[in-house]
C-alpha atoms as one frame of an Amber mdcrd trajectory, in Angstrom:
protein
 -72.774  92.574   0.615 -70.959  91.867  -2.924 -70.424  88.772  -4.355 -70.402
  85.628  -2.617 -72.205  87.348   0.371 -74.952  88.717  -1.027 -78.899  88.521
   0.200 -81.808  90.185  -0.750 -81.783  93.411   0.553 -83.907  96.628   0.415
 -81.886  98.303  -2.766 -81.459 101.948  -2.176 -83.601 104.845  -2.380 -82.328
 107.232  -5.524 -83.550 110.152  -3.485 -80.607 109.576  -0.865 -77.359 111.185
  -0.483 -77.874 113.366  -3.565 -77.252 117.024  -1.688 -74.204 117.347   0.485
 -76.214 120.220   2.436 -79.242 118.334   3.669 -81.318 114.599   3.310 -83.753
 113.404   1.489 -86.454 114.032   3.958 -84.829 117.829   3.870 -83.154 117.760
   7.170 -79.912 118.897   8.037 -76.877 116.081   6.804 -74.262 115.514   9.200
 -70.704 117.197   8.008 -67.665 116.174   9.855 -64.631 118.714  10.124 -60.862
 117.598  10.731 -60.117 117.956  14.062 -56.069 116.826  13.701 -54.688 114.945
  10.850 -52.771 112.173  12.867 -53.176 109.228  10.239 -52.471 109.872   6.558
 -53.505 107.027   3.720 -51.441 106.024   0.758 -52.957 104.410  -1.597 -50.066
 102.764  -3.781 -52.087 102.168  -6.914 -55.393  99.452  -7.710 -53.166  96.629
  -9.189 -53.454  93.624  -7.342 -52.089  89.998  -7.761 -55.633  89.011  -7.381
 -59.609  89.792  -7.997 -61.844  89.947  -5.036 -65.168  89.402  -5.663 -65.839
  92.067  -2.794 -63.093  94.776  -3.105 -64.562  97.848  -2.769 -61.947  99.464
  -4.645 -62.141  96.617  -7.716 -58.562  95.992  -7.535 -56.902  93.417  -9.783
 -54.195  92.239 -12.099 -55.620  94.858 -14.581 -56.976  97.672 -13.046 -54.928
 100.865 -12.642 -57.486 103.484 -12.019 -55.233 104.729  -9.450 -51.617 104.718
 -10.559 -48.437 103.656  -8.653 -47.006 106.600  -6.992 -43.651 107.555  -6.223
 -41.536 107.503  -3.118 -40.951 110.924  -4.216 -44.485 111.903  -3.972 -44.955
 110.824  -0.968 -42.088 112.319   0.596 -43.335 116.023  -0.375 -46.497 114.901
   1.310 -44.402 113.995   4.510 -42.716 116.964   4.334 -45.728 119.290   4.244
 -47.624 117.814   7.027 -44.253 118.881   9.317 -44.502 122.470   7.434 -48.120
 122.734   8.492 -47.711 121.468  11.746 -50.218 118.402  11.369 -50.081 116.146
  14.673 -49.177 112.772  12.192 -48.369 109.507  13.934 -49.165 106.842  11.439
 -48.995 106.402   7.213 -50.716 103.941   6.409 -50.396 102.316   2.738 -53.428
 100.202   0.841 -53.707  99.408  -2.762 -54.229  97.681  -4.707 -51.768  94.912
  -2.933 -48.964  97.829  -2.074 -46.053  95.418  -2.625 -46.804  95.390  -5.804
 -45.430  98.820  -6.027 -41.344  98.707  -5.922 -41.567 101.669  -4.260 -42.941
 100.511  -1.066 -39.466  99.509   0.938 -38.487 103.126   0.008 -41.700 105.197
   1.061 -41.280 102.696   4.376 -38.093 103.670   5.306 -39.612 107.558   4.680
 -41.873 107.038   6.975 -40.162 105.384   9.591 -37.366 107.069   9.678 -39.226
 110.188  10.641 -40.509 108.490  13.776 -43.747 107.869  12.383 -45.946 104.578
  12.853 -46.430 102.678   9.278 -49.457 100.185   8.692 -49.335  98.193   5.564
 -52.608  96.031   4.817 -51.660  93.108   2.213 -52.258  90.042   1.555 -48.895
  88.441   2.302 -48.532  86.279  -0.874 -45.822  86.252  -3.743 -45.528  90.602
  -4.351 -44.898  90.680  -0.254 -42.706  87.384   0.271 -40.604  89.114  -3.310
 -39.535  92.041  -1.202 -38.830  89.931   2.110 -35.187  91.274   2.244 -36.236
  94.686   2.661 -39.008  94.176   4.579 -36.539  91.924   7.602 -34.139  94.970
   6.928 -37.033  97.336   7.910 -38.602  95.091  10.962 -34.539  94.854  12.152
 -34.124  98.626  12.178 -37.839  99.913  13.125 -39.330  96.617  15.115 -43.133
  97.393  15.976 -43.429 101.119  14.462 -44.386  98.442  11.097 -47.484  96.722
  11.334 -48.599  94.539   8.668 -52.162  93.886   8.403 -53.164  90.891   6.353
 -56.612  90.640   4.802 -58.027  86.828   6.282 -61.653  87.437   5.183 -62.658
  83.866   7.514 -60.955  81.480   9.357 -62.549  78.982   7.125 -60.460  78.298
   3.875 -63.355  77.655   1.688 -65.218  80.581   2.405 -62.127  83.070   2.470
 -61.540  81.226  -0.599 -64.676  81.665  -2.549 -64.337  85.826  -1.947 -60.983
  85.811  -3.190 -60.195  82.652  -5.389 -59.017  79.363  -5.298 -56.075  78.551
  -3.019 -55.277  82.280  -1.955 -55.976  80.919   1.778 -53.002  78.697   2.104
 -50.919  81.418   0.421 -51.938  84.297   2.976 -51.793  82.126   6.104 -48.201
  80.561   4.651 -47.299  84.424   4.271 -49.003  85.491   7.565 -46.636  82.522
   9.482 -43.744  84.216   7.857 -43.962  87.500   9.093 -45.056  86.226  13.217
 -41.999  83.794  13.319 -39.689  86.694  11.518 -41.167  89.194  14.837 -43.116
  91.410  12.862 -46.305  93.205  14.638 -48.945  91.582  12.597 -52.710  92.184
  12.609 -55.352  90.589  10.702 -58.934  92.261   9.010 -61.929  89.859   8.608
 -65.276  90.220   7.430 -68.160  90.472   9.824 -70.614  89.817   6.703 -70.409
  86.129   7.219 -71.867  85.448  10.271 -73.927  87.751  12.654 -72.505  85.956
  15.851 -68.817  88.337  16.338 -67.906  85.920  19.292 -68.223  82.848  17.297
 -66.080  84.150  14.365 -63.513  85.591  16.919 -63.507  82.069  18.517 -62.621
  80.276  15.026 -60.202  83.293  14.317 -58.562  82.180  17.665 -58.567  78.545
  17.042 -57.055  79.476  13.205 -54.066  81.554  15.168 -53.037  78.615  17.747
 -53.186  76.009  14.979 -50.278  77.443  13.026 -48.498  79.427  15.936 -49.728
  83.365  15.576 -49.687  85.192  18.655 -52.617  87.379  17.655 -55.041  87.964
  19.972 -58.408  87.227  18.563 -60.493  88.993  21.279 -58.450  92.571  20.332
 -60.500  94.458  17.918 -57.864  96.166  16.637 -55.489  92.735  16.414 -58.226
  91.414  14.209 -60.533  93.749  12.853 -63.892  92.173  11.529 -65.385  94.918
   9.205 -68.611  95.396   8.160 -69.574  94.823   4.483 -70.302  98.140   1.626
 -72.714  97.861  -0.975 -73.329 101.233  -1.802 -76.813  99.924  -3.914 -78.294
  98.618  -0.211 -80.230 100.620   1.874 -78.932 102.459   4.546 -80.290 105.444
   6.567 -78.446 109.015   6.339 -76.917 110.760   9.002 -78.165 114.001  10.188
 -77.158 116.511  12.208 -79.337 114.878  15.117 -77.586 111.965  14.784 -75.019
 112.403  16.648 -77.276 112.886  19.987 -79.549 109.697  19.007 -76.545 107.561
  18.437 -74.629 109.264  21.108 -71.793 108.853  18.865 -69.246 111.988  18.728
 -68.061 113.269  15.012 -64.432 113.191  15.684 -64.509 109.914  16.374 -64.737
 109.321  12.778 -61.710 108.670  10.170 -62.200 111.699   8.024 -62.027 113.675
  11.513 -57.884 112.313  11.615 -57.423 111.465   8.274 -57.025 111.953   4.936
 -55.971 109.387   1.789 -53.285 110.122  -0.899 -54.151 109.049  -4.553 -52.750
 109.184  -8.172 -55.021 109.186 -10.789 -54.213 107.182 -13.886 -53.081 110.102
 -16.566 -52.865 112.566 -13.912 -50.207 115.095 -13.558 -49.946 115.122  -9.951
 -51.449 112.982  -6.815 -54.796 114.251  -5.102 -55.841 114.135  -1.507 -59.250
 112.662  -0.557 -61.751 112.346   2.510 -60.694 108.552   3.069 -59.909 105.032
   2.280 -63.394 104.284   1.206 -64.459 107.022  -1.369 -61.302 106.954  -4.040
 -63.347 107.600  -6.777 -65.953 109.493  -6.107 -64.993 112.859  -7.399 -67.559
 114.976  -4.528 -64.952 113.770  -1.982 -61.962 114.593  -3.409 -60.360 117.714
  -1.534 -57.664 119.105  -3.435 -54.114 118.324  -4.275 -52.494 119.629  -0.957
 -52.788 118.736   2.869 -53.835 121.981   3.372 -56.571 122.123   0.704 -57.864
 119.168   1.977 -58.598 120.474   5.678 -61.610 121.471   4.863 -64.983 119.419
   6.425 -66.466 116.382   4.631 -70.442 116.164   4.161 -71.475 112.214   5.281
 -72.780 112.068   1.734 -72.544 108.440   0.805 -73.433 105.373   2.013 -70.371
 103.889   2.850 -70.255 106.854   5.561 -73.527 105.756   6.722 -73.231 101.973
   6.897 -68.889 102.008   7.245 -68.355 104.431   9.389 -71.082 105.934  11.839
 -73.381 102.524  11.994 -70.887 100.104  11.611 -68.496 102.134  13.925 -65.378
 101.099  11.662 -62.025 102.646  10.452 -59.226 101.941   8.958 -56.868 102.742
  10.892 -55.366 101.811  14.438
């Protein structure tokens, strides 16, 4: 609950998610292994035509923490998930704002062409509308294996507005119009963090859809996917080992059980793989520099795994 959206709010405890091995209160943490890797993130570098005052990730005009990486790159990480055998269906590619990155058409066409399912999540201003020709190209030769997904934090232009600046509402929804009347499979992600009522917000969601003519279902949680907020400085309780009984909540339901995310460091020689879309930085969740080194299980040692992922029963992908 960053920026615009923020409340008081118990801060959290230093004591938590310090060990990987157990809680603060000493008990056993949770630790989830990979059961298949069937979705695999790209993150296409942290530039972004615009600064969110809640990205997670801090992406904007001027950061490149993670760099841009190459069609290239991501082709040897294709190829290695067929030499290992990994069940993939779906790439999906984040930033940043990926179309940003000229490489994106290219890495695309990778991707598809291999029979895989691609998910792109922009925010379908200027950097997407400047590679439109490739992108119709793509939707002409692939139809629904592409699925944009186009960050709409409300339905409300002043409030989407005030997370993400001034006039960037009418630019997404003029981008998001675009891509439904061109055919493309098009989902939207929202914020839950605005309101607690999910049926109200999926109501003015609905309304904002019918006004300008997109066939999105509002009621489809994966059509429009409201996530919760991350503040990793707000309390949040850990997940043990018992957890999973109490919440009656299975481990492989969560992303790092089918996924894994692909970044390049700024200065670094090579890209690294790590645990998920959430935790790019944090160096305890980075798993290694190939598919197979990063097999190995992931300790629900940060917040974001807590609040994200096994409360807020969100992920990133389909």
């Amino acid at each position: 609950m960053t920026g615009t959206l923020a409340i008081a709010a118990k801060r959290l405890d230093p004591a938590k998610f310090r060990d990987p091995a157990v809680t603060a209160k000493g008990e056993r943490r949770a630790v989830v292994g990979l059961a298949a890797l069937s979705t695999l993130w790209i993150n296409t570098g942290t530039l972004c035509n615009i600064a969110c005052s809640n990205c997670y990730i801090e992406s904007s005009p001027k950061n490149d923490a993670l760099s841009y990486i190459t069609a290239e790159e991501v082709r040897a990480y294709l190829d290695e998930a067929v030499a290992i055998g990994a069940p993939l269906e779906e790439v999906g590619f984040t930033g940043g704002e990926p179309f940003l990155n000229r490489d994106l058409p290219a890495m695309l066409r990778d991707v598809l062409g291999r029979g895989l399912s691609a998910l792109v999540l922009t925010n379908a201003m200027k950097p997407m509308m400047n590679q439109a020709t490739a992108l119709l190209a793509l939707r002409e030769e692939f139809g629904d294996a592409l699925t944009l997904r186009v960050s709409v934090d409300h339905h409300d232009a002043t409030l989407h507005d005030l997370e993400r600046g001034e006039g960037t509402f009418a630019r997404t929804i003029e981008g998001l119009v675009w891509l439904a009347r061109n055919g493309f499979r098009v989902h939207v992600a929202g914020r839950a963090g605005f309101d607690g009522d999910e049926a109200a917000m999926r109501a003015g969601y609905a309304a904002l859809f019918a006004a300008h003519g997109i066939m999105i279902d509002a009621g489809d949680p994966v059509a429009l996917m409201l996530f919760p907020e991350m503040d990793a400085e707000v309390d949040v309780p850990e997940i043990t080992e018992a957890c999973w009984g109490i919440l009656r909540k299975s481990p492989d339901s969560l992303m790092c059980a089918s996924a894994r995310m692909v970044v390049k460091r700024r200065g670094a020689d090579r890209p690294a793989v790590v645990a998920c879309t959430l935790l790019p930085y944090d160096p305890a969740f980075e798993l290694g520099a190939t598919l197979v080194e990063a097999s190995r299980p992931v300790a629900l040692n940060h917040p974001h795994c807590a609040k994200f992922c096994v409360l807020g029963g969100a992920a990133c992908s389909r």
